[in-house]
C-alpha positions, -999 to 999 in steps of 0.1 A, spaced: 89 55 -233 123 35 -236 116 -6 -227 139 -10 -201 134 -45 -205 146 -52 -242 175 -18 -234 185 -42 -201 187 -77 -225 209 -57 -253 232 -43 -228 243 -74 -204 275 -52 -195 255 -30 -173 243 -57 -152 270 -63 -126 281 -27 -125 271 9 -123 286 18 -158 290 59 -158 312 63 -185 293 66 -217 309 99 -223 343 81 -228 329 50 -246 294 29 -239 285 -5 -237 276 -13 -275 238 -28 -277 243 -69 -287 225 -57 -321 259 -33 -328 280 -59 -315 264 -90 -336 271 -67 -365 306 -62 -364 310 -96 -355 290 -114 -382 309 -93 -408 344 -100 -394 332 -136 -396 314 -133 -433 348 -116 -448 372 -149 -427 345 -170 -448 348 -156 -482 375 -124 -482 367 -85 -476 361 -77 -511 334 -98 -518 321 -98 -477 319 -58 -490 300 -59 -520 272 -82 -502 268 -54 -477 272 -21 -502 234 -14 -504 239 -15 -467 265 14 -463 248 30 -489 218 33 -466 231 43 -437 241 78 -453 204 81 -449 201 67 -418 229 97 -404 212 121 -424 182 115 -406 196 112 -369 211 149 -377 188 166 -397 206 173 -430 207 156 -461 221 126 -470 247 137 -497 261 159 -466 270 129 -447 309 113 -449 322 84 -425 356 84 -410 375 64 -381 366 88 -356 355 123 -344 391 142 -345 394 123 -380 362 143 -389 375 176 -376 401 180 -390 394 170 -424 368 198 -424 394 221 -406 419 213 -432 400 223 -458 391 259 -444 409 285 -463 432 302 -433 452 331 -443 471 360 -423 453 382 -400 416 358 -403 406 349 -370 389 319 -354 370 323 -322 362 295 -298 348 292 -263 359 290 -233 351 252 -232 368 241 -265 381 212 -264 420 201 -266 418 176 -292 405 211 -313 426 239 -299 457 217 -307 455 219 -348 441 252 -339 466 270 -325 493 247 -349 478 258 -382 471 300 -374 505 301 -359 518 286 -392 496 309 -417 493 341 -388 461 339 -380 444 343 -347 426 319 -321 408 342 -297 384 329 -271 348 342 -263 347 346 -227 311 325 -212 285 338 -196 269 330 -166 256 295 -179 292 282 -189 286 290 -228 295 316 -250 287 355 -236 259 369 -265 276 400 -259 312 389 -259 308 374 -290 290 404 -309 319 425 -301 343 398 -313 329 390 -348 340 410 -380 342 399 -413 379 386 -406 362 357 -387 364 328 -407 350 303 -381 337 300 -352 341 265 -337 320 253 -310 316 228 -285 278 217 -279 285 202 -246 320 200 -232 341 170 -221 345 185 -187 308 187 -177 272 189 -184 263 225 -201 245 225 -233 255 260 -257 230 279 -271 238 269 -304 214 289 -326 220 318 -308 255 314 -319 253 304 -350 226 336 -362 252 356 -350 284 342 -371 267 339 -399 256 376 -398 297 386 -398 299 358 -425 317 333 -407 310 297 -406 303 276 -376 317 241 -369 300 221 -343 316 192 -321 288 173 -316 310 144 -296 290 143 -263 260 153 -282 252 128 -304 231 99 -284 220 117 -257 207 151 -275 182 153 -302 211 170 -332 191 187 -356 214 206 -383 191 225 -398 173 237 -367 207 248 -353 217 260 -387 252 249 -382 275 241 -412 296 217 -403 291 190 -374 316 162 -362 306 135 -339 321 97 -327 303 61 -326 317 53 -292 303 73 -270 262 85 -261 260 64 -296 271 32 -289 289 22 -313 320 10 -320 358 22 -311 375 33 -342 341 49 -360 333 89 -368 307 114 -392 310 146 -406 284 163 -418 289 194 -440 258 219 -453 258 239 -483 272 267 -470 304 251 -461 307 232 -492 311 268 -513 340 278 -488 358 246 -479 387 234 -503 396 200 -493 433 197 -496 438 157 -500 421 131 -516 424 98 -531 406 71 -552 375 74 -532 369 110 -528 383 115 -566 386 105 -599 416 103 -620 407 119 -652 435 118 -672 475 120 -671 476 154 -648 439 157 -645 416 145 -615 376 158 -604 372 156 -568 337 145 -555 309 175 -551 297 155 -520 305 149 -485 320 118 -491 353 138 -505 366 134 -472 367 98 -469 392 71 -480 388 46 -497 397 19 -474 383 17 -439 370 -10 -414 337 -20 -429 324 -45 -400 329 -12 -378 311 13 -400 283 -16 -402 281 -11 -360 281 23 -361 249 23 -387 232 1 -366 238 16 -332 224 49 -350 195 28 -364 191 15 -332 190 51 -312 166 63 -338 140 29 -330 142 38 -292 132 79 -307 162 104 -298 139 126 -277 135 98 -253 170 87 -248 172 128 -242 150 126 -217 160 96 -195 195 107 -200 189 141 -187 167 127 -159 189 105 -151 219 124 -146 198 155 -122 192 124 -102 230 120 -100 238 155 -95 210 157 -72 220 130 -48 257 137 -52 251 173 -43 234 161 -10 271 143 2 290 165 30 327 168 14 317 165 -23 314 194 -44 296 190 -80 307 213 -108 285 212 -134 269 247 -154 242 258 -175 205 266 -171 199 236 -196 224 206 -183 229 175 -204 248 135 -195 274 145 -182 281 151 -145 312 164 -129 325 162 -88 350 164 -64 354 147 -32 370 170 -5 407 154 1 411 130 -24 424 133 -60 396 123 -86 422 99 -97 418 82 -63 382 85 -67 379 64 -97 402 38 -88 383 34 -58 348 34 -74 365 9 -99 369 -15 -68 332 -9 -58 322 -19 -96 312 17 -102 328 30 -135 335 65 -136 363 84 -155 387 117 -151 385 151 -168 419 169 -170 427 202 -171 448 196 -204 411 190 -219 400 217 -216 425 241 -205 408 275 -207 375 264 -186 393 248 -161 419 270 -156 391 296 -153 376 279 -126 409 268 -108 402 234 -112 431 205 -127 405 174 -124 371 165 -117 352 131 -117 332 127 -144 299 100 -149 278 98 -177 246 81 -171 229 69 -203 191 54 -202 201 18 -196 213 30 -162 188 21 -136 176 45 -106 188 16 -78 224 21 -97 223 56 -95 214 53 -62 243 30 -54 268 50 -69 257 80 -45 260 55 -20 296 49 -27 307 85 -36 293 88 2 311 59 14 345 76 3 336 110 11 331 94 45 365 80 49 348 42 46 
């Protein structure tokens, strides 16, 4: 059980508004915000080198600390500056040739499908999507008659940007690995509102962001890459941090994770984004799950229940996210307009995920994110408001 009265005390943003956007970035706890502060101020008082080595048994731990909010081990974990900044130093490093193939779903997200499509049109490979099923996520037997042993990866998106359906990732991942591909989970909307468990999913590589369902700070990122991706990937770049110069033309990269960092990066934010995981792991990820996914069916519900609005959500298993329309009235409108009512909301584009949404004819939704600081009279509010605007008022 979360206490809603120390949640309500670290989050004094969510008091005078209904704040539905912690898909796009959340209201940091005070704890993650004292943090980042009290470094900034500890390196104006003495410099950054010497603020850093006072706090270096301090990022040290939290490689442990991420290790333990997603179920791997802790020489497996690397911080970067943000989720893309994660992807695509793992996808960088995947040897790509002609004719190997990558297969995505239908709800990939843009950010991905960009270096995507750039890097197997420069080395002719192939991106080819597995249509979804029913539920929004990848067709089981779509995807067994896609995979062959010229499947390289298969990247996946544990729950979209563009609405609320969580994959079957297990499911997924027993069948890659069975052609001998790896899988590469974007765990973005994931992390902070879904208990991540790498090794129960038996995914090889996942990426995620602070500044979302987390709650950490802008500008922060993890990558976490298993065994079997660490015999496969070659990382292509590297400098003083994730290597050692060895001699005149010599130099021995890392044989951990953290070969994909640099060795400069904002140190009062990687601080916040080790205590805003510290923090989610104190309040037990299982329970932000579940007042996270209660909290947003009591959205959906109540949104559902408005004449003119038309929620588009999908999946048998739903998580944070919830996505609607309002009959008439562009979601762009709809924001600004719930902006003005001190309800905070954002938009989903079809350039986000193009293949889903152009699937289902749609160019943008509304989309809210309820975390579990969120009160039921706010939710309640917002559906009052969606109403009000549905109803012309």
């Amino acid at each position: 059980m979360i206490d809603m009265t120390k949640v309500l005390a670290d989050t004094p943003g969510a008091a005078d508004r209904v704040f539905l956007n912690s898909a796009g970035a959340s209201l940091p706890p005070t704890p993650v915000l004292e943090t980042v502060l009290g470094h900034l101020r500890r390196e104006a008082e003495i410099g950054g080198y010497e603020a850093a080595d006072e706090r270096q048994a301090d990022v040290e731990a939290g490689y442990g600390v991420f290790a333990e909010l997603l179920g791997c081990r802790a020489d497996q974990i690397a911080f970067t500056d943000n989720a893309t900044r994660s992807w695509l130093a793992a996808f960088d490093a995947l040897p790509l040739g002609a004719g190997d193939r990558v297969l995505v779903g239908e709800v990939e997200y843009g950010g991905n499908a960009i270096p995507l499509l750039m890097r197997a049109q420069a080395v002719g490979a192939t991106v080819e999507v597995v249509p979804s099923d029913s539920d929004g996520t990848f067709s089981a037997e779509a995807l067994a008659d896609l995979l062959d042993e010229r499947v390289k990866l298969v990247s996946v998106v544990h729950v979209p940007t563009n609405g609320g359906v969580v994959a079957d990732v297990r499911r997924i991942s027993d069948a890659a690995h069975a052609a001998g591909a790896l899988v590469m989970l974007d765990a973005c909307q994931a992390v902070g509102q879904l208990v991540i468990d790498a090794e129960a999913l038996d995914v090889d590589i996942v990426t995620g962001t602070g500044r979302k369902w987390l709650r950490g700070p802008r500008g922060t990122g993890f990558l976490a890459v298993r065994d079997r991706a660490v015999a496969v990937l070659r990382p292509k770049l590297a400098d003083l941090h994730g290597a050692t110069w060895t001699g005149p033309d010599s130099y021995e990269l890392r044989s951990d994770a953290r070969v994909y960092e640099l060795w400069e990066f904002d140190l009062a934010a990687r601080l916040g984004l080790i205590e805003a995981a510290r923090y989610l792991l104190d309040l037990g990820p299982k329970a932000v799950e579940e007042a996270v996914t209660q909290r947003a069916a009591y959205l959906r519900s109540g949104l559902a229940a408005i004449p003119g609005v038309t929620v588009h959500d999908l999946g048998a298993r739903k998580a944070g996210l919830v996505t609607f329309s309002v009959a008439g009235r562009a979601a762009t409108d709809v924001q600004a307009e719930l902006a003005t009512r001190k309800v905070t909301v954002t938009v989903s584009s079809r350039s986000s995920t193009y293949f889903d949404m152009s699937r289902r004819g749609l160019t943008e939704i509304v989309r809210a994110s309820p975390h579990y600081f969120v009160t039921e009279a706010q939710l309640d509010t917002a559906i009052e408001e969606v109403a009000a605007i549905a109803g012309g008022r």
